[in-house]
KEGU-632560 format. One record per residue (C-alpha): residue number from 1; residue in one letter; x, z, y. Coordinates in pm, 1 decimal, decimal comma. Layout:
% KEGU-632560
+-----+------+----------+----------+----------+
! pos ! code !       c1 !       c3 !       c2 !
+-----+------+----------+----------+----------+
! NUM !    A !        X !        Z !        Y !
...
+-----+------+----------+----------+----------+
% end
This chain:
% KEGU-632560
+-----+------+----------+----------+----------+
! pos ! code !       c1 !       c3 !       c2 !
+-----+------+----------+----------+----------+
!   1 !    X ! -18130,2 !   8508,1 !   3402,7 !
!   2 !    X ! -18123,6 !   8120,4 !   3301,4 !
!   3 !    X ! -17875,4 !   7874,4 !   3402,7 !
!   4 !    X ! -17888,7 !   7522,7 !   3388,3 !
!   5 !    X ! -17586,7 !   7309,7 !   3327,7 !
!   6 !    X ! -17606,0 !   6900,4 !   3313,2 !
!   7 !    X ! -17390,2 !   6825,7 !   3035,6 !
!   8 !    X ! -17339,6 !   6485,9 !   2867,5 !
!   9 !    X ! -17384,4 !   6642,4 !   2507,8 !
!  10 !    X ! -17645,5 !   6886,7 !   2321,3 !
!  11 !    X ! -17432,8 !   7214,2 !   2255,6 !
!  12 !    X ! -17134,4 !   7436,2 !   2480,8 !
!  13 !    X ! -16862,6 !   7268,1 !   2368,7 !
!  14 !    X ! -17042,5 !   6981,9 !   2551,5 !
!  15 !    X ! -16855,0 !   6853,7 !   2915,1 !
!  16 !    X ! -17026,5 !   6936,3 !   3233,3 !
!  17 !    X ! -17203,0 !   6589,4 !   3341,7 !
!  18 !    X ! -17084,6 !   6535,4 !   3689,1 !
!  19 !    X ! -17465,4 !   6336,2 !   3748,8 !
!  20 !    X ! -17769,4 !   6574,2 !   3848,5 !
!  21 !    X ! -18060,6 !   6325,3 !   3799,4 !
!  22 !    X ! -17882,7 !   6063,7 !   3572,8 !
!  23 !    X ! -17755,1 !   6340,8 !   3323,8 !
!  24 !    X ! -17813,8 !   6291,8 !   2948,2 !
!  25 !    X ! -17894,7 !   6668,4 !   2898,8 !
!  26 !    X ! -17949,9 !   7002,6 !   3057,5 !
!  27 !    X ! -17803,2 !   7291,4 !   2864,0 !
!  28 !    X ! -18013,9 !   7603,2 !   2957,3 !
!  29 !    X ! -17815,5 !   7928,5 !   2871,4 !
!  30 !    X ! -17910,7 !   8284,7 !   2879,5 !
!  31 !    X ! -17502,3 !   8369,7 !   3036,0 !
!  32 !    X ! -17536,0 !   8738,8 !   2866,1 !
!  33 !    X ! -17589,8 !   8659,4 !   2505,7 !
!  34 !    X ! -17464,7 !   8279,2 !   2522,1 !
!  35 !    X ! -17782,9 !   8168,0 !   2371,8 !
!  36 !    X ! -17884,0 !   7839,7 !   2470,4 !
!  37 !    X ! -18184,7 !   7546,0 !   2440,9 !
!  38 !    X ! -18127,3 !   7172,7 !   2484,7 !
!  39 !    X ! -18393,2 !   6994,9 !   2784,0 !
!  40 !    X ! -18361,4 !   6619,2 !   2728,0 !
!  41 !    X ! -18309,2 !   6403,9 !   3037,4 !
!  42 !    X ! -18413,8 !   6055,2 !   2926,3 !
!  43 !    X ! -18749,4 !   6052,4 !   3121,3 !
!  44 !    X ! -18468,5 !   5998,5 !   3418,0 !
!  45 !    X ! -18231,8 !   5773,3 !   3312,1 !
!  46 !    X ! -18406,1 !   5464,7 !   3396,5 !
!  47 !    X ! -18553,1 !   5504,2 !   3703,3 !
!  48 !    X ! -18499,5 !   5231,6 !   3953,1 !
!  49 !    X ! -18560,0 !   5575,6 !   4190,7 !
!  50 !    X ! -18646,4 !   5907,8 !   4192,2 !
!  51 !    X ! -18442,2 !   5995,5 !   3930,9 !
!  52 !    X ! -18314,9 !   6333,8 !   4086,1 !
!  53 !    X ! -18643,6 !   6476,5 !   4186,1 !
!  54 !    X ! -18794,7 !   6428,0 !   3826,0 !
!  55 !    X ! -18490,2 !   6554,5 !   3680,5 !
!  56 !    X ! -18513,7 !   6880,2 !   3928,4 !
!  57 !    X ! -18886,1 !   6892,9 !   3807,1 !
!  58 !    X ! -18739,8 !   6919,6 !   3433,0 !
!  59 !    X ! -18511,5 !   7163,6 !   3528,9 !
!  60 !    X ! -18794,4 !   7387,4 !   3794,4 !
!  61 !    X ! -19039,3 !   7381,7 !   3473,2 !
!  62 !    X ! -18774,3 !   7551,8 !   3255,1 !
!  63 !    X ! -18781,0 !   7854,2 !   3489,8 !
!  64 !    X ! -18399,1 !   7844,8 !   3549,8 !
!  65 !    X ! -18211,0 !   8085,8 !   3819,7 !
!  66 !    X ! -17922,3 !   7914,3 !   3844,6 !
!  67 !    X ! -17791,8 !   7494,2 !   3811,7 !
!  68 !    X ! -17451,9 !   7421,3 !   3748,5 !
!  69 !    X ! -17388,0 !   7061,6 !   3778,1 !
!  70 !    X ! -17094,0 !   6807,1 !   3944,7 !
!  71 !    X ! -17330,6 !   6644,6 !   4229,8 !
!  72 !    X ! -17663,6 !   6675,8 !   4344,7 !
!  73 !    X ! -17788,3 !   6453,8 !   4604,0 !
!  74 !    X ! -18011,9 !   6547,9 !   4938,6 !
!  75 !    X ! -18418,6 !   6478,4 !   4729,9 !
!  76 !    X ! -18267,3 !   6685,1 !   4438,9 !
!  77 !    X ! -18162,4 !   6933,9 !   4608,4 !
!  78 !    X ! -18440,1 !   6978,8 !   4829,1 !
!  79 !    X ! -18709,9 !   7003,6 !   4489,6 !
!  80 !    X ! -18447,9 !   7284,0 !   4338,6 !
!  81 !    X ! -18435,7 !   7463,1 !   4645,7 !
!  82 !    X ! -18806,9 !   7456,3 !   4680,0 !
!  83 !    X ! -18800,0 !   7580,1 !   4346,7 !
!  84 !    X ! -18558,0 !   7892,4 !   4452,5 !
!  85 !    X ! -18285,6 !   7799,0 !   4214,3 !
!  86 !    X ! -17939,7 !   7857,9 !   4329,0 !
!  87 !    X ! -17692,5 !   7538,7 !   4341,1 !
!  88 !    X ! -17316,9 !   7539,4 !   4192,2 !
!  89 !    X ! -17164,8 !   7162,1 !   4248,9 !
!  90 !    X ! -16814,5 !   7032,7 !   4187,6 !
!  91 !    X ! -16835,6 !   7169,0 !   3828,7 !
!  92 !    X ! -16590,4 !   6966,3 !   3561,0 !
!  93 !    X ! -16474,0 !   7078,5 !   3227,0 !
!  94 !    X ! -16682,1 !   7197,9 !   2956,8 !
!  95 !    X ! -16991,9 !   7369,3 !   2934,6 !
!  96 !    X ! -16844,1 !   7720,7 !   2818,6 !
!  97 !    X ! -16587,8 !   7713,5 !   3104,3 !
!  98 !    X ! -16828,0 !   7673,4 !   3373,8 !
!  99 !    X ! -17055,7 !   7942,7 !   3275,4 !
! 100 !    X ! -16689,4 !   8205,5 !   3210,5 !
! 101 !    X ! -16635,5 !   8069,9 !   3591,0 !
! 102 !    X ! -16988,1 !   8196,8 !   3691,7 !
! 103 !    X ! -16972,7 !   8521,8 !   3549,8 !
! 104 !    X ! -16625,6 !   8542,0 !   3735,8 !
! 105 !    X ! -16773,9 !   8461,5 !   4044,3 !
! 106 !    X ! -16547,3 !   8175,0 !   4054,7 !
! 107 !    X ! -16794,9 !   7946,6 !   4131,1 !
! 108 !    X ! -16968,1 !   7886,6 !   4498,1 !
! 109 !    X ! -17297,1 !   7804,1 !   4593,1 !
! 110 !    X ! -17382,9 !   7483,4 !   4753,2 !
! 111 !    X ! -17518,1 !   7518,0 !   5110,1 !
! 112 !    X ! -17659,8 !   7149,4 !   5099,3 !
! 113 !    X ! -17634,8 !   6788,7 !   4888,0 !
! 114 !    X ! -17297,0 !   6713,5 !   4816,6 !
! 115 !    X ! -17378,5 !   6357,9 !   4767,2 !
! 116 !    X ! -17535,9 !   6087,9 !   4966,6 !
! 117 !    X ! -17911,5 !   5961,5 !   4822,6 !
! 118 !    X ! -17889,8 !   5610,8 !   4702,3 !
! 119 !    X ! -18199,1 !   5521,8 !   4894,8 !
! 120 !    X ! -18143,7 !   5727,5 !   5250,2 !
+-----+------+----------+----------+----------+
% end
């Protein structure tokens, strides 16, 4: 299992990013041995749109199970579900805590965007 985690710095100590598409990073961790890689997100950051759907292509292309983020709006969340990766939103705190709060089962799966698209 992979999970993907937007986080606004390059290691686990990082904080969750509370942006899906406008993230600086996605922290992809393997939960049982806590190793992790670093995607960059900076193909995204400047869109004028679409910045969610190419930042759920980055994060479809790294084969993850699992995305652990803040908020993900409706075009985002559409491309990961495509993609047949499971949704965790509301996520705050650091990188580390989020994925002890999976393993828990603390966490709950998003049944839809939790966010409005800024285009719609």
């Amino acid at each position: 299992m992979k999970i993907a985690v937007t986080s606004n710095g390059n290691d686990l100590s990082a904080q969750v990013d509370p942006r899906f598409g406008r993230c600086d990073h996605f922290i992809v961790i393997d939960p049982h041995t806590m190793a992790f890689d670093v995607l960059d997100n900076k193909q995204s950051l400047d869109l004028p749109q679409g910045a969610g759907i190419q930042a759920g292509k980055t994060v479809a292309n790294a084969n993850v199970d699992v995305l652990i983020t803040g908020n993900c709006g409706p075009k985002a969340y559409m491309v990961l579900e495509r993609a047949g990766i499971t949704i965790f939103t509301g996520a705050s705190g650091s990188i580390t805590e989020n994925i002890e709060r999976f393993k828990k089962g603390e966490l709950h799966a998003a049944k839809s965007a939790n966010v409005n698209g800024h285009w719609m």
